[in-house]
Rosetta silent file (secondary structure, phi, psi, omega in degrees, C-alpha in Angstrom):
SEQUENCE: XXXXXXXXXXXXXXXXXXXXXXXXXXXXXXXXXXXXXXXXXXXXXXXXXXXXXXXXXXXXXXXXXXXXXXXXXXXXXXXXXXXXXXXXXXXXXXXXXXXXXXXXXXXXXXXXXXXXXXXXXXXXXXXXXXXXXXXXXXXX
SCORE:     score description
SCORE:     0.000 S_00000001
   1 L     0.000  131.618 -177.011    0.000    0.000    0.000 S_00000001
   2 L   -82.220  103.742 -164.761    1.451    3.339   -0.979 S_00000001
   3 L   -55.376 -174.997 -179.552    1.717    5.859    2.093 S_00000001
   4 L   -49.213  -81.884 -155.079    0.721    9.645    2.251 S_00000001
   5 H   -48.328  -38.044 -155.707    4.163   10.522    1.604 S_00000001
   6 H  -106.035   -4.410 -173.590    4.982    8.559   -1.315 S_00000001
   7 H  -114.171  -19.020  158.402    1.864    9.251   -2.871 S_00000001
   8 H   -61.073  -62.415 -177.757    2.600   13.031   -2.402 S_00000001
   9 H   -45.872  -58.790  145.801    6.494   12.663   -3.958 S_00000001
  10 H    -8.177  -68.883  154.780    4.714   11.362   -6.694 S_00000001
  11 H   -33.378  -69.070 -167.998    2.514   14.225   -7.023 S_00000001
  12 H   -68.369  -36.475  160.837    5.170   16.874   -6.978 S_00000001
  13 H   -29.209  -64.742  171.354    7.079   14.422   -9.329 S_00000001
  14 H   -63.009  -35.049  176.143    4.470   14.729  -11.948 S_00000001
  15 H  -110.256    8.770  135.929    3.869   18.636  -11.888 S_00000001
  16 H   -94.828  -24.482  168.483    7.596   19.423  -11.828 S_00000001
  17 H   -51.428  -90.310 -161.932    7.932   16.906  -14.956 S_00000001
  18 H   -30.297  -61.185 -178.369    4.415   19.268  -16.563 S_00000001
  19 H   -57.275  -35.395  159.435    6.656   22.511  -15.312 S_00000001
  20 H   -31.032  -63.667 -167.659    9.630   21.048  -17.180 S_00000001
  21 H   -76.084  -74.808  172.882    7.900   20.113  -20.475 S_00000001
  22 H   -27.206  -68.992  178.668    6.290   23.958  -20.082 S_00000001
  23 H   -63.617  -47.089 -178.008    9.816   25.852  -19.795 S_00000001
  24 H   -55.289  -57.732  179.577   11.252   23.980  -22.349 S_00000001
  25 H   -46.939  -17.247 -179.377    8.801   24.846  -24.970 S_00000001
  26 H   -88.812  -16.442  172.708    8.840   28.649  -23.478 S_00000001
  27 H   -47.436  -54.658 -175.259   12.837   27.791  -23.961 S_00000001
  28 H   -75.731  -29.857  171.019   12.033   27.344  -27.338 S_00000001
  29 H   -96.021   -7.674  165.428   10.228   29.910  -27.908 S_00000001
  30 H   -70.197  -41.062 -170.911   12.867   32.524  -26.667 S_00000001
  31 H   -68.939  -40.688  170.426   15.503   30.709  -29.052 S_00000001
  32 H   -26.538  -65.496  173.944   13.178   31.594  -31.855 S_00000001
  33 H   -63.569  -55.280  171.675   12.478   35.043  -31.044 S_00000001
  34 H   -66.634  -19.540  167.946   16.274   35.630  -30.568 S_00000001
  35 H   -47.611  -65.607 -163.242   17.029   33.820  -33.941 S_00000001
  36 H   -43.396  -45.005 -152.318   14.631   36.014  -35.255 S_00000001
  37 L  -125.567  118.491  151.048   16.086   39.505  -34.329 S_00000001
  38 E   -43.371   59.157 -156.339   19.436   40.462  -36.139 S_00000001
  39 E   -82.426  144.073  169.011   22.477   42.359  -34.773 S_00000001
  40 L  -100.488  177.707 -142.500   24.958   44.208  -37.451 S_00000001
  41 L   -86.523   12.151  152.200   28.538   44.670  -37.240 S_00000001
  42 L  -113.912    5.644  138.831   27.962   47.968  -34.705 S_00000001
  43 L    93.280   28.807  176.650   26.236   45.930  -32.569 S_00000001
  44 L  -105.966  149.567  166.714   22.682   47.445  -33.661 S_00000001
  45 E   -79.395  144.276  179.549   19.740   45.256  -34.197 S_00000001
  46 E  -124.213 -175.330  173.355   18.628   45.221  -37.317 S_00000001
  47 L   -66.174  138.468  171.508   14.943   44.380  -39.066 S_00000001
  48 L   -44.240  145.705 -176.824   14.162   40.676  -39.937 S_00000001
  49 L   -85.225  -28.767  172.829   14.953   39.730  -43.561 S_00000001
  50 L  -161.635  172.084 -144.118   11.582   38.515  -44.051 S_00000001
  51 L   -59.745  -22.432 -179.395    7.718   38.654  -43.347 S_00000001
  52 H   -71.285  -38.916 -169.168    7.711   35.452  -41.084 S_00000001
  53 H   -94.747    1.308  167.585   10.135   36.775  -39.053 S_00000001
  54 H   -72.597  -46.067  176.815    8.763   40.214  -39.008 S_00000001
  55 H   -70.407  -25.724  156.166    5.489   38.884  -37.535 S_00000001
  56 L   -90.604  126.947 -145.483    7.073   37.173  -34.767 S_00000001
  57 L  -142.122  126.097  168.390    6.215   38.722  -31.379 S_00000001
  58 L  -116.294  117.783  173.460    6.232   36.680  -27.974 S_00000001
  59 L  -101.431   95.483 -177.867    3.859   39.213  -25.718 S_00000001
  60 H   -49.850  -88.697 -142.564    6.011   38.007  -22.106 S_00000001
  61 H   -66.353  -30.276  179.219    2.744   38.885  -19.709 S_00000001
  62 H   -56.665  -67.572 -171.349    0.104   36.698  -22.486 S_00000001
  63 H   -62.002  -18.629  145.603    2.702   33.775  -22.465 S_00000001
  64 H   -92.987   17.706 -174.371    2.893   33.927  -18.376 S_00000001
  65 H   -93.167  -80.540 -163.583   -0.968   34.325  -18.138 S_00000001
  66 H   -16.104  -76.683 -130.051   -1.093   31.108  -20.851 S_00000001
  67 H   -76.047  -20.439  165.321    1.431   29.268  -18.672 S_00000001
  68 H   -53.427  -43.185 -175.152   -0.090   29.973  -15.318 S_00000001
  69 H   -77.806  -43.119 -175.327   -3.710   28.966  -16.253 S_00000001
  70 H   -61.996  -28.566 -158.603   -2.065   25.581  -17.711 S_00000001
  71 H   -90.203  -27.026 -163.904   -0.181   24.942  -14.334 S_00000001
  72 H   -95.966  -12.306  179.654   -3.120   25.866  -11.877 S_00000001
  73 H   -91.717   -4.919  176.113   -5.451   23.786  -13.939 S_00000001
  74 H   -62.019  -55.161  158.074   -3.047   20.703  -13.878 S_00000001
  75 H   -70.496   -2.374 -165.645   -3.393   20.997  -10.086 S_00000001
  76 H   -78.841  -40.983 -159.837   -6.774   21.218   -9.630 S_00000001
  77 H   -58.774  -45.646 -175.832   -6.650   18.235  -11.573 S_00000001
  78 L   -73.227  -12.850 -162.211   -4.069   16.452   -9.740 S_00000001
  79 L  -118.313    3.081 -173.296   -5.824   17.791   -6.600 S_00000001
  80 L    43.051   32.934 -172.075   -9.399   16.382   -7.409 S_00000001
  81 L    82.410  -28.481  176.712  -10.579   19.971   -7.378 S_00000001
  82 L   -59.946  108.042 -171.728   -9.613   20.645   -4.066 S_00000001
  83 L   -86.930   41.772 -179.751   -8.031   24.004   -4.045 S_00000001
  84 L  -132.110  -35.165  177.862   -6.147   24.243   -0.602 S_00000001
  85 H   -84.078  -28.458  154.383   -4.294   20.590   -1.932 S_00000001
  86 H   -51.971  -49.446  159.437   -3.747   22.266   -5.461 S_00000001
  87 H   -44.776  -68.713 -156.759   -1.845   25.176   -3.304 S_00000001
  88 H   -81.942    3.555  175.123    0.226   22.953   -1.815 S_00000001
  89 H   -64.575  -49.373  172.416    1.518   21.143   -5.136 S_00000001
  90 L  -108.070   42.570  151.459    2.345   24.605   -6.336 S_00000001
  91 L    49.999   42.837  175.494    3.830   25.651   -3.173 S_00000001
  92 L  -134.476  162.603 -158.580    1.564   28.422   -3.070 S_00000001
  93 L   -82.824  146.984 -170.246   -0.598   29.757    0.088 S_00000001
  94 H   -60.581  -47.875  168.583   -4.537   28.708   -0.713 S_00000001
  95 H   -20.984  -73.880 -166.004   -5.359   32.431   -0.630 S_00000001
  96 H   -65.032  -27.894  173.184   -2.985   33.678   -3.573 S_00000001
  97 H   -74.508  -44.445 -173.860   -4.343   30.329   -5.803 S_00000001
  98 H   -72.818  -26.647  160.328   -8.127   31.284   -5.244 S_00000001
  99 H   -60.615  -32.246 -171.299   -7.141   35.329   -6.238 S_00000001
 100 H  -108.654  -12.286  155.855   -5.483   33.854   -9.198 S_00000001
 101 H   -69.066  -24.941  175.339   -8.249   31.274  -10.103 S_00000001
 102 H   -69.561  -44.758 -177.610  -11.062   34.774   -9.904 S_00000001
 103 H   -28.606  -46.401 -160.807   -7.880   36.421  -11.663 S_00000001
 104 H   -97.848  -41.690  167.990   -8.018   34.126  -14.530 S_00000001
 105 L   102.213   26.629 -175.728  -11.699   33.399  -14.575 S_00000001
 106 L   -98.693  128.023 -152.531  -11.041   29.609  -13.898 S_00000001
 107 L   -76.853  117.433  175.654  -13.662   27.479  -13.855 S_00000001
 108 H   -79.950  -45.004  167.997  -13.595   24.851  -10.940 S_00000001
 109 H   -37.982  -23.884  178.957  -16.908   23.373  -11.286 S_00000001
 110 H   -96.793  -44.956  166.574  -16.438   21.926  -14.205 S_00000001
 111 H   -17.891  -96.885 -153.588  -13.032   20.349  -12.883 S_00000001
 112 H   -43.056  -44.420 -167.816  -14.929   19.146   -9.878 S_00000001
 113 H   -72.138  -95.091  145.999  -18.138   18.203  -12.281 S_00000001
 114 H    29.193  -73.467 -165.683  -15.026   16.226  -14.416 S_00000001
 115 H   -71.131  -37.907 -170.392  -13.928   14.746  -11.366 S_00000001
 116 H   -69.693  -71.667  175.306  -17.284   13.668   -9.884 S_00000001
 117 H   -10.036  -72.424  174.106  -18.437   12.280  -13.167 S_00000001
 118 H   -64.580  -27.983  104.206  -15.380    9.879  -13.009 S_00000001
 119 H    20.660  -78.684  177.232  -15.619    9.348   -9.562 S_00000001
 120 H   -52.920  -56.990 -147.241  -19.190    7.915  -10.385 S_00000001
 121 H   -57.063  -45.407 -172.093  -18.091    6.254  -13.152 S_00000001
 122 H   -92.949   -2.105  169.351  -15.579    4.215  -11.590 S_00000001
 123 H   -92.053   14.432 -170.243  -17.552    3.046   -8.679 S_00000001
 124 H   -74.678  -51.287  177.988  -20.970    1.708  -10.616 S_00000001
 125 H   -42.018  -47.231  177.810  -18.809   -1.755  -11.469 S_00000001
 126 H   -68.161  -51.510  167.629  -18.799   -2.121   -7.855 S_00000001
 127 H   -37.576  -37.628  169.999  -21.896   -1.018   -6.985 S_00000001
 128 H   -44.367  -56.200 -162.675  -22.865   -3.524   -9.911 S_00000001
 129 H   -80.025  -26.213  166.478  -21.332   -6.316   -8.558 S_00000001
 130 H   -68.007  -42.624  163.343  -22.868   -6.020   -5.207 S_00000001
 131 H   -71.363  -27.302  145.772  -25.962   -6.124   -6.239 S_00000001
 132 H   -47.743  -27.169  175.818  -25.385   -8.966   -8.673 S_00000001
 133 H   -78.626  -85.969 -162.509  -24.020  -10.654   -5.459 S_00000001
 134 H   -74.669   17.938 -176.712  -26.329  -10.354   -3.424 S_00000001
 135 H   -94.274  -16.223 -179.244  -28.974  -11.215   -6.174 S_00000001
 136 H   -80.019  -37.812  177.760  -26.970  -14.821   -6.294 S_00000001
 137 H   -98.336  -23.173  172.406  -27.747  -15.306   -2.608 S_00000001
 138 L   -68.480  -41.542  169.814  -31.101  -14.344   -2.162 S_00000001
 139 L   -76.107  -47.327 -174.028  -31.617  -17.299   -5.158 S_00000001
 140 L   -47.225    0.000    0.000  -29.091  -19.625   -3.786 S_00000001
């Protein structure tokens, strides 16, 4: 049987892997942008040689909005909606996660609706089987 603890370490395992996967691609999208932007031989930047690269713009507060709302809904998830156990995955005090779930405009109910759903879902085999059970002894 897998304790508290080990079933936490786990946890934090999994959503520093998801924060991982997340910086690299924001990694990636930095090398881009500096590929992108040109310095000449005084050390000036110059304009992009062509329209693709003109058009590429990383807006830094959209892309830490993006990556926030991906991270807090990953815990809810991992937290079975339960925001004060979402907090502590991302080592943040339950106060400052529920200001940044109104912040964001993120919906928990439907997590929690999500989670309940599945919840149900997996105990009706059991529920199933009991009754199937005891429908075997009541003939026997």
């Amino acid at each position: 049987m897998e304790s508290e603890a080990e079933g936490t370490l786990d946890q934090q395992i999994e959503v520093l892997t998801t924060l991982t996967t997340a910086l690299l691609g924001e990694l990636e999208l930095l090398h881009l942008a500096v590929a992108a932007t040109r310095i000449d031989s005084n050390g000036e930047s110059e304009p992009p040689t062509d329209a693709r690269q003109a058009d590429f713009r990383i807006d830094f507060y959209n892309e830490v909005e993006r990556y926030e709302i991906a991270l807090i809904k990953r815990a809810l998830k991992h937290a079975s909606g339960n925001q004060r156990r979402a907090a502590e995955l991302l080592a943040l005090n339950s106060t400052t996660l529920n200001a940044k779930i109104k912040h964001y405009g993120i919906n928990t109910g439907q997590l929690n609706a999500q989670y309940f759903s599945r919840l149900e879902a997996a105990r009706r085999p059991a529920r199933a089987h009991r009754v199937l059970s005891a429908n075997n002894q009541a003939k026997a």
